[in-house]
C-alpha positions, 0 to 999 in steps of 0.5 A, a space after each residue: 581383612 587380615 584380622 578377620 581371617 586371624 579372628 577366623 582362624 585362617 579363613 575370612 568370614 562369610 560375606 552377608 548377601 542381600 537376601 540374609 540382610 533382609 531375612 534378619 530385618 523382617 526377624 527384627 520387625 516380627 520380633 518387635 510386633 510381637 513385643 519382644 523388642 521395644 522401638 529402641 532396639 527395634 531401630 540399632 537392630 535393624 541399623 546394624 542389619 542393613 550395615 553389617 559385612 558378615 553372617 556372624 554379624 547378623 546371627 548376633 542381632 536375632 541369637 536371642 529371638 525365636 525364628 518366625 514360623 516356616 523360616 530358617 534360623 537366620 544364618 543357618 547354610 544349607 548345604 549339600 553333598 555330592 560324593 561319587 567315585 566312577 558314577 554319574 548324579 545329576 540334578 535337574 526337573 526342578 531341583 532346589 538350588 541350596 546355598 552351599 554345595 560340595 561335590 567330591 568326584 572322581 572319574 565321574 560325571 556331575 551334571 547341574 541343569 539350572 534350567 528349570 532349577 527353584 532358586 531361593 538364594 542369589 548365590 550358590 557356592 560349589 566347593 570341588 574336589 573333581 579328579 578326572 572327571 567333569 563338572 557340566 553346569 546347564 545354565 539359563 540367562 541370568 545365571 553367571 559362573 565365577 570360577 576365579 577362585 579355582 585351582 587348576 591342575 592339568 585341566 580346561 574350562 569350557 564355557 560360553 558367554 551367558 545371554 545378558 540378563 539381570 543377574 539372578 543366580 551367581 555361583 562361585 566355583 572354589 577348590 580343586 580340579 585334576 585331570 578334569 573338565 568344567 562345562 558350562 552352557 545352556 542346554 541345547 534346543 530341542 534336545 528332550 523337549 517337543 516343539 509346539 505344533 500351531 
């Protein structure tokens, strides 16, 4: 681990998720159906694909070949930005929850519903800079939150026990929150919604 983050220059690699892994194998398979790899490369590609730790190690095994139609650059983060100073955003009515999320907030609210969100990604990590304010995540089962990796100075965490379920969406939380407060729970019932009538 330490020469990787000495490779990286003080900060380790980004970790390779299932998903990435089966992206680049089906990039490999187009790539061999269309002639552009012969059987032989086809087979160390996809044995270093489904062996590799790294987003770096699996951008290497398709640098040289085109991504197929509609599909992203194997490797490629989505990454979107969230900066407010004393205003309020908040993301719902079936967002799309991208890879990689930085919020820069201060005496503000910032309000992600997960409820009805599209998620595409197994994980969404969130880099914070929250001063005086609040983070409210609206959560669903199988959306579990890892705020382990956070620095807190003079603030709390609100959060409930998730409903278990299979895990669908896990969002690391990293950063730094001042004078401010994280919620995470489900959305309460009824609140905006009709009840059925039989």
């Amino acid at each position: 681990m330490a020469a990787e983050i000495a490779r990286t220059g003080g900060s380790p690699e980004v970790r390779a998720s299932h998903a990435e892994r089966d992206r680049t194998v089906d990039v490999l398979r187009v790539a061999a159906g269309e002639g552009r790899l012969t059987l032989e490369e086809l087979d160390e590609r996809l044995e270093a694909a489904l062996s590799a730790r790294t987003v770096s190690e699996l951008v290497v095994l398709t640098a040289d070949l085109p991504a197929p139609a509609g599909q992203a650059p194997v490797g490629e983060e989505e990454v979107v930005r969230i900066r407010q100073e004393g205003a309020s955003t908040r993301r719902g009515d079936g967002w799309t929850v991208p890879r990689r999320l930085e919020i820069r907030s201060a005496w503000g609210e910032v309000t992600l519903d997960l409820t009805d969100a599209v998620i595409t990604h197994d994980t969404l990590d969130i880099d914070l800079d929250l001063r005086a304010g609040v983070l409210k995540l609206l959560t669903r089962p199988g959306v579990v939150v890892d705020t382990g990796g956070l620095v807190m100075r003079y603030s709390e965490i609100k959060a409930r026990r998730p409903a278990a379920a299979p895990v669908l969406l896990r969002i690391r939380i990293t950063g730094e929150i001042r004078y401010g407060q994280i919620v995470v729970r489900p959305p309460r019932r009824g609140f905006g919604r009709r009840r059925a009538t039989a």
